[in-house]
C-alpha positions in Angstrom: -7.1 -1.7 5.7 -5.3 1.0 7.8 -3.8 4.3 6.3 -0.4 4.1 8.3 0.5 7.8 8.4 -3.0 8.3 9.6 -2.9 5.6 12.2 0.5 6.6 13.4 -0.6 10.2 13.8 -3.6 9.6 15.9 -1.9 6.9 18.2 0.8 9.9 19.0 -1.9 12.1 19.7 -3.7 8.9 22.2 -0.4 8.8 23.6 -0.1 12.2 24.1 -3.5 12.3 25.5 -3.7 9.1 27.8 -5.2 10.7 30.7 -8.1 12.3 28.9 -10.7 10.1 29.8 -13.3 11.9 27.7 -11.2 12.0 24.7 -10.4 8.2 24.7 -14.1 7.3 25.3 -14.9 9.8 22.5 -12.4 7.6 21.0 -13.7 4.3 21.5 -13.4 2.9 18.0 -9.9 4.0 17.1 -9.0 2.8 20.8 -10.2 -0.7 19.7 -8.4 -0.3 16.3 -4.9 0.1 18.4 -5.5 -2.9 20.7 -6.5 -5.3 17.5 -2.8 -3.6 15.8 -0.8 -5.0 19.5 -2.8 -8.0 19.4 -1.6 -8.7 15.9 2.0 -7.5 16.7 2.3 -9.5 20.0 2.6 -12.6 17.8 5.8 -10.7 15.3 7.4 -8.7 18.3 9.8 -10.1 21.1 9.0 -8.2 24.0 9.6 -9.5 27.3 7.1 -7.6 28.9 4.5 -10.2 26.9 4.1 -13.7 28.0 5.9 -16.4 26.1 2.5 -18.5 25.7 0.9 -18.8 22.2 -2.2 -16.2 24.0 0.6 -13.3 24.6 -2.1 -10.9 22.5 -5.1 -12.3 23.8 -5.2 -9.0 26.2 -5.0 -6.9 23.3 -7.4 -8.5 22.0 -10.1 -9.0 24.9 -9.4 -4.9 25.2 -10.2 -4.5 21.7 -13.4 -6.2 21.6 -14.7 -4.3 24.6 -13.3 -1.2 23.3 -16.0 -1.9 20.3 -18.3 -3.6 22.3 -18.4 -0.4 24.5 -18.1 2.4 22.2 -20.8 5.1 22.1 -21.3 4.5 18.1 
């Protein structure tokens, strides 16, 4: 389960902090959390920037998996 108004509050301050490497590998977990939340949306969302194959999230979801897979915790 994801608290929304805590989830959308950190991913502005990601977003706001992109190019903070040490931040976002501090970060690692929640990182993960926001690629598993596109991965889900990709299948809801039209975007035309994602692929019109049934594996348009599988990127958000390979990026998740390292995210956890790599995170310092």
């Amino acid at each position: 389960m994801v608290d929304k108004l805590k989830f959308l509050r950190e991913y502005n301050y990601l977003m706001d902090h992109m190019n903070d490497v040490a931040m976002v590998r501090e970060n690692a977990p929640y990182v993960a959390l926001v690629f598993s939340v596109f991965a889900c949306a990709s299948r809801i969302v039209e975007d035309p920037g994602l692929s019109d194959t049934d594996y348009s999230g599988i990127e958000f979801y390979e990026r998740s998996v390292l995210g956890i897979y790599f995170s310092p915790s």
